[in-house]
C-alpha positions in Angstrom: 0.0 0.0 0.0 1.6 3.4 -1.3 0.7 6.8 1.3 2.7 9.6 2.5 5.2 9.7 5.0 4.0 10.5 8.5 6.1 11.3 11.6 6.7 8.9 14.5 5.4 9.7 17.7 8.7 9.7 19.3 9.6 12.3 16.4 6.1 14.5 17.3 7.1 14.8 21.0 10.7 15.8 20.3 9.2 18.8 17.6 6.9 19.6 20.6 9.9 19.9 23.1 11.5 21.7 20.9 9.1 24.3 20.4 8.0 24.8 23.5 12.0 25.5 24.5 11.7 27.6 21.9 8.7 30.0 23.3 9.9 29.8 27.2 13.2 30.5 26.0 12.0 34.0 23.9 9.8 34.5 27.1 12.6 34.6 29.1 14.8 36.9 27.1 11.9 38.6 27.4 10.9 39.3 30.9 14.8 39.5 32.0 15.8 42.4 29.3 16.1 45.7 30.9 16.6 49.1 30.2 20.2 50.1 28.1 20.6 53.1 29.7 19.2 55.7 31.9 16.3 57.3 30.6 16.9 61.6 31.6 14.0 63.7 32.5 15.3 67.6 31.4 12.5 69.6 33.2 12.2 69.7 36.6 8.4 69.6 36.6 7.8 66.6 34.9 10.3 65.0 37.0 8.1 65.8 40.1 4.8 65.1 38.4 6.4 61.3 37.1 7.6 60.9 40.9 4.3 61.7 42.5 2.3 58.9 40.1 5.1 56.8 40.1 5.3 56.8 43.7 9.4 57.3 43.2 12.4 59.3 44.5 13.8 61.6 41.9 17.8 61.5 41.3 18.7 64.6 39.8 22.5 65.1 38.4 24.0 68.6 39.0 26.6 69.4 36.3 28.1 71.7 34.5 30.0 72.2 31.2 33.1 72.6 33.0 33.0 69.8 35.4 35.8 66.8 34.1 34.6 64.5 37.2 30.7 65.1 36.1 31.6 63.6 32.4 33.8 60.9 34.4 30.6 60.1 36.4 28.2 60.2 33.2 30.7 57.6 31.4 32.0 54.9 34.6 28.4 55.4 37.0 25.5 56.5 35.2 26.2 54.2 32.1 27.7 51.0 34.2 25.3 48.4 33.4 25.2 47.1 37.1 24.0 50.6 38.0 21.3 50.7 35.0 20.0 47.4 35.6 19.4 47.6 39.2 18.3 51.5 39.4 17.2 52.9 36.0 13.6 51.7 37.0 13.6 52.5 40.5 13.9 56.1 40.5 13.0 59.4 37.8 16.2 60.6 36.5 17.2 64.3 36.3 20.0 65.7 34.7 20.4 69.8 34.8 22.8 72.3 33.7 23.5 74.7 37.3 24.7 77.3 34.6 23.0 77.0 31.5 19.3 76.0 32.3 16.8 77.7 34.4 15.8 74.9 36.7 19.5 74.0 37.0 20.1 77.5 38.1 17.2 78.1 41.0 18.0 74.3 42.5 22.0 75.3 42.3 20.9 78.5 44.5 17.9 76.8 46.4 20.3 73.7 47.6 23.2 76.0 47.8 25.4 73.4 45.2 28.9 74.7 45.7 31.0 71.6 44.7 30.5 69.0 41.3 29.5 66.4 40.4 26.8 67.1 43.0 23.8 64.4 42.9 20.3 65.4 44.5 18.0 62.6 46.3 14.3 64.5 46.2 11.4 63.3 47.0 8.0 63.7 45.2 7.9 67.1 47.2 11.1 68.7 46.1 12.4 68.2 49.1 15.9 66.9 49.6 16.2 63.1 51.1 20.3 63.4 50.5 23.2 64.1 48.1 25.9 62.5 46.8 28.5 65.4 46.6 32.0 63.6 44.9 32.3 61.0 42.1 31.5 57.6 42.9 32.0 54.8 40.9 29.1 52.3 40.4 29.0 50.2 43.5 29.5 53.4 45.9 27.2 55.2 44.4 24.5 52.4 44.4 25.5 51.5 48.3 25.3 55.7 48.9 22.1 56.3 47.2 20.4 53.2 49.5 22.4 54.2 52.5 21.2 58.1 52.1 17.5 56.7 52.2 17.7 54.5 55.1 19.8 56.0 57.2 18.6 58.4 60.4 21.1 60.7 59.7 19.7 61.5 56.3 18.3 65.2 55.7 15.0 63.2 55.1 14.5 61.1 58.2 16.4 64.4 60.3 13.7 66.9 59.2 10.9 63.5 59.9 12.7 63.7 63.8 12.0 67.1 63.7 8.2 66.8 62.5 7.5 64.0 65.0 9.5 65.9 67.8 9.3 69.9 66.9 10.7 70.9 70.3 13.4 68.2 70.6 17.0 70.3 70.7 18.8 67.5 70.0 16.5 66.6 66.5 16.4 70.3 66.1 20.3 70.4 66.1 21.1 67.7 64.3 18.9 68.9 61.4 20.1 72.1 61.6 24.2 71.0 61.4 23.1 68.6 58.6 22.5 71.7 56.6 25.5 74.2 57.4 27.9 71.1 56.8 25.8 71.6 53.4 26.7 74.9 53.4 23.0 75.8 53.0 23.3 78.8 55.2 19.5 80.4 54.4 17.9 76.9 55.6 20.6 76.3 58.8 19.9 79.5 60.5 16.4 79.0 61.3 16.9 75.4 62.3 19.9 77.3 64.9 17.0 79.8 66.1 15.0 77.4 66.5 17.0 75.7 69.0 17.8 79.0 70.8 14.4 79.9 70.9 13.6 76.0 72.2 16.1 76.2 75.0 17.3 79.8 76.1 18.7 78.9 79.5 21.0 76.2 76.9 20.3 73.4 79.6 21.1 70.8 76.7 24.5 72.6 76.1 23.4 73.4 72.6 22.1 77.0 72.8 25.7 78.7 72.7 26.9 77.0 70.1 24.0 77.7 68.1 24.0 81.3 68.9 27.5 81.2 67.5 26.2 79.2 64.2 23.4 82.1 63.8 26.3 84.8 63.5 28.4 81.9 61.2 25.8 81.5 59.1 25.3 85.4 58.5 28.5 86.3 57.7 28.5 83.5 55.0 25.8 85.3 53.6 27.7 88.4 53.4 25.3 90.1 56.4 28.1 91.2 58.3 26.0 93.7 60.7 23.4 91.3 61.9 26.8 89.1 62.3 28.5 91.2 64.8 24.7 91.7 66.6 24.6 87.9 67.1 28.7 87.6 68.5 27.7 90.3 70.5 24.7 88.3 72.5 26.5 85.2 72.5 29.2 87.4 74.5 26.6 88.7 76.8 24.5 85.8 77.1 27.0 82.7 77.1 29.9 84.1 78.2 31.7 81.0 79.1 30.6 78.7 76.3 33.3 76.7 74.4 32.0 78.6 70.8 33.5 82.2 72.4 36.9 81.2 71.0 35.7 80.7 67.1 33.2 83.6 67.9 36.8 86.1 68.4 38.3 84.3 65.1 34.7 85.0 63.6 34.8 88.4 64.5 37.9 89.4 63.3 37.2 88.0 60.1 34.2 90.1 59.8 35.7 93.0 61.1 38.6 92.3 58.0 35.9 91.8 55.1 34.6 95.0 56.4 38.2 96.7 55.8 38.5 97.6 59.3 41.8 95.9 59.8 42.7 97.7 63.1 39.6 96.4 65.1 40.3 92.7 63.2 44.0 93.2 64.0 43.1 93.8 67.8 40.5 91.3 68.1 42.8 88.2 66.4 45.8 89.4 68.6 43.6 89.2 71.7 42.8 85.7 70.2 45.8 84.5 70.5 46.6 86.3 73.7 43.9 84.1 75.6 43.6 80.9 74.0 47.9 80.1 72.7 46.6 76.2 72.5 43.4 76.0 70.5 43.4 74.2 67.2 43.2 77.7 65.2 45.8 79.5 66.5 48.3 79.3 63.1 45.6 80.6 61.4 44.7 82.9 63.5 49.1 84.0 63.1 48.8 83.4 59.5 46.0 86.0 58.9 47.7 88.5 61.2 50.8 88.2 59.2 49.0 88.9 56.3 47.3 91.7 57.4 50.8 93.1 58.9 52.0 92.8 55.0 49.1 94.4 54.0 49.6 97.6 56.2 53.0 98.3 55.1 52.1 97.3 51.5 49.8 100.5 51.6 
């Protein structure tokens, strides 16, 4: 009897195998293919709005056109594929000019960026969880961003302390230290007032050296009056706190970016007249020598 060839059953199950391998195998590709690279939002308003629906932290690179480190960062961080697989989904990405572009500009001022490459943690808010403020290369800056979230000492979970405690000195301080190590002198003073508002008779040991931080951060800011006004009620007020020291270097810094170099001369040499051992007394000698050159210079 003549009829077409037909295939044995041992051949049908193989062909089934086989193309079942096939399909799992393509589904597989599938669900474990990832992003190639990091996906940058250029507008900071559409980097909030994606964070508040996506529920996400923003991470928002600070660069400029000058900054070697920042192009470093771009080439060995932000396109390690470690870094994209693991994070490129997990948080809205923000990349901003601090010179060029308007956004870049007001956050540059607003989180008082002063070094690159800075990165910004936000939060759906705006507000700042944490930074990353020096290259890192891909497994430092993935163990810093999760470290910045989690940990207590985080501008995020400070400012929560202070929220869930708003007359705590020590939460008060802490915050408040966080942000002049940050050199954000506009938000620091407040947090500083705060405390010497909270605790006037400094029973927490606290209040002087806040005082002092006041005066610090105003002369940062170029208000050298209101400066003098605070160094002059930490004088009267906490006469024998440890901060009076720095508060005579303070002052006769002031008293030099205000060109009155006799009353800075005086107050650095009585500086070094009362306290020959503390830790800034070659400065305090250096300075003086240089205003002595100064003088005869004229």
């Amino acid at each position: 009897m003549s009829g077409g060839r037909f295939l044995s059953l041992e051949s049908l199950v193989l062909a089934a195998f086989l193309v079942s391998a096939i399909v799992l195998g393509a589904a597989g590709t599938g669900m474990v293919r990832g992003p190639s690279s990091i996906k940058w939002e250029r507008e900071y308003d559409q980097a909030i709005a994606r964070a508040r629906v996506e529920k996400k932290l923003i991470i928002a690179d600070m660069f400029t056109d000058w900054c070697a480190l920042c192009k470093d960062m771009d080439r060995e961080t932000f396109g390690d594929s470690k870094v994209i697989r693991t994070m490129a989904g997990k948080y809205v990405w923000l990349k901003l000019n601090t010179e060029t572009e308007e956004d870049g500009e007001r956050l540059q001022e607003e989180f008082a960026i002063l070094t690159y490459p800075t990165v910004l943690i936000l939060d759906g808010s705006g507000e700042e969880v944490d930074r990353v403020d020096r290259f890192l290369g891909p497994s430092q800056f993935m163990e810093k961003v999760q470290s910045s979230v989690d940990s207590p000492d985080s501008l995020a979970n400070l400012r929560k302390a202070v929220r869930e405690h708003p007359d705590s000195v020590p939460a008060r301080y802490a915050l408040a230290e966080k942000l002049l190590d940050q050199n954000n002198y506009a938000k620091a003073r407040p947090e500083f007032e705060k405390v010497v508002e909270i605790d006037p008779e400094n029973r927490e040991g606290k209040t002087g050296l806040s005082q002092y931080n006041v005066a610090l951060c105003l002369a940062s800011q170029e208000k050298f009056v209101e400066a003098i006004i605070q160094l002059d009620l930490l004088q009267e007020r906490f006469p024998k706190s440890s901060a009076i020291a720095d508060a005579t270097v303070l002052r006769g810094q002031i008293y030099r970016c205000c060109n009155e170099l006799d009353k800075a001369k005086a107050v650095l040499r009585e500086y070094v007249t009362k306290y020959p051992t503390q830790g800034h007394i070659q400065e305090v000698e250096n300075l003086l020598a240089a205003m002595e050159a100064e003088s005869k210079g004229k």
